[in-house]
C-alpha positions, 0 to 999 in steps of 0.5 A: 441508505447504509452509506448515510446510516454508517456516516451518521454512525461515524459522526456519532462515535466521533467524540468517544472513538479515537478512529473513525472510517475516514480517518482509515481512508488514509491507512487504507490509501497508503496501504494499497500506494505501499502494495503496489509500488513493488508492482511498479518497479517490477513492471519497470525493471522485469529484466533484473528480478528474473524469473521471479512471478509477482503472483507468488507471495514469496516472489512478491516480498523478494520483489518488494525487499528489492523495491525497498533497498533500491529506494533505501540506496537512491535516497528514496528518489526512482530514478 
């Protein structure tokens, strides 16, 4: 019942809303792909990042600054 009232409502503002909840599926989508890329590589590689602890945000942007420079210098290509 309120899956079909909120697509009903989607389907209604379409003309007046320029963002509509499946169109945020993507964002949505590409957000959780970008926050959990670093995880990969961590989990991948646990060796070079040290004592560095994923749950820590801190640790976490360090590990995802790293994730990023490494896809940066390979050309966007994990090797």
């Amino acid at each position: 019942m309120v899956m079909r009232l909120a697509w009903s409502r989607c389907r209604l503002l379409k003309c007046t809303q320029p963002l509509c909840h499946r169109d945020l599926v993507a964002v949505k989508q590409v957000t959780c792909l970008l926050a959990v890329l670093p995880l990969a590589f961590f989990l991948g590689s646990q060796s070079q990042f040290g004592r560095l602890n994923p749950l820590n945000p801190r640790d976490y942007f360090h590990i995802a600054r790293k994730a990023v420079r490494a896809l940066k210098d390979n050309n966007l290509k994990v090797r």
